[in-house]
N, C-alpha and C positions, 0 to 999 in steps of 0.2 A: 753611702760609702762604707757605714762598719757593716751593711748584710755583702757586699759586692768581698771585703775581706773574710766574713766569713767562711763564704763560699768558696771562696781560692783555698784556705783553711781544711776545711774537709775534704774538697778536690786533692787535695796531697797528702792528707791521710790513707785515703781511698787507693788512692794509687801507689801510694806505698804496700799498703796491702793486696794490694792486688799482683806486686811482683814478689811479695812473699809467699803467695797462693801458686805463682808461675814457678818458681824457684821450686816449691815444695810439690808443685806434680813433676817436672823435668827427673827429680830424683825420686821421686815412687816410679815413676817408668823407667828408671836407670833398673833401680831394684828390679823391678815387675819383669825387665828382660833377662836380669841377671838369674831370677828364679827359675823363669821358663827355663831359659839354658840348660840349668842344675835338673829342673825336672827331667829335660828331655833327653839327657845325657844317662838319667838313671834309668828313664822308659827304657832306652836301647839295650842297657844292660841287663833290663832283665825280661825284655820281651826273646819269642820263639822269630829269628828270622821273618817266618812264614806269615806272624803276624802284623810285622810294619807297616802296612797300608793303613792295615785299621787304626791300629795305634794312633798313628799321622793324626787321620780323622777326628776319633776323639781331644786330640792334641789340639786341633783347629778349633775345636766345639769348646776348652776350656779357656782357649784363649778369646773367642767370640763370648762368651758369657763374663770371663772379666771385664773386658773392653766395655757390655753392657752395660755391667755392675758399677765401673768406675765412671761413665756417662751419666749414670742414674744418680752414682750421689753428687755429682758434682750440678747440677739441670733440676734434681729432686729441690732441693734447700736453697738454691741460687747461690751458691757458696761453695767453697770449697770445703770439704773433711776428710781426715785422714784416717786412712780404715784402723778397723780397731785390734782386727788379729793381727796375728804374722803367723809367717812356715815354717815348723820345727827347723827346717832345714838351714834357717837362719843362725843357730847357733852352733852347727859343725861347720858352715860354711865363716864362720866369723873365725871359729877357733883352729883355722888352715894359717 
């Protein structure tokens, strides 16, 4: 009976932990969209018309490589982490 409590025990550590893991990706992806946006909004401004195709393109390519990168660590370690940089653009967008 005391391993049958321990188990239950852990089981709701775990699982608390694990919506603290869910909690803490929902808002890196809040962020992670909120950046795109700012990036893509500065691309347009400073791209030539002519070249927004491409732009697009590579825009897809950056967003395809983070979507990798954040798959990798979270699959890599069996755990969740939180990355370690940020975007400069995090501290003009803070002080709006």
């Amino acid at each position: 009976m005391l391993e049958l409590s321990a188990l239950q025990s852990k089981m709701a550590v775990q699982e608390e932990e694990m919506q603290v893991q869910a909690s803490d990706m929902e808002s890196l992806t809040r962020n992670m969209q909120i950046r795109e946006d700012l990036i893509k909004d500065l691309q347009m401004q400073l791209v030539d018309p002519e070249h927004i195709p491409a732009m697009e393109r590579l825009t897809q390519e950056v967003l395809l490589l983070r979507e990798k990168s954040c798959f990798s660590r979270i699959t890599g370690s069996g755990s969740f982490q939180k990355p370690k940089t940020t975007i400069a653009a995090d501290a003009g967008r803070s002080g709006r």
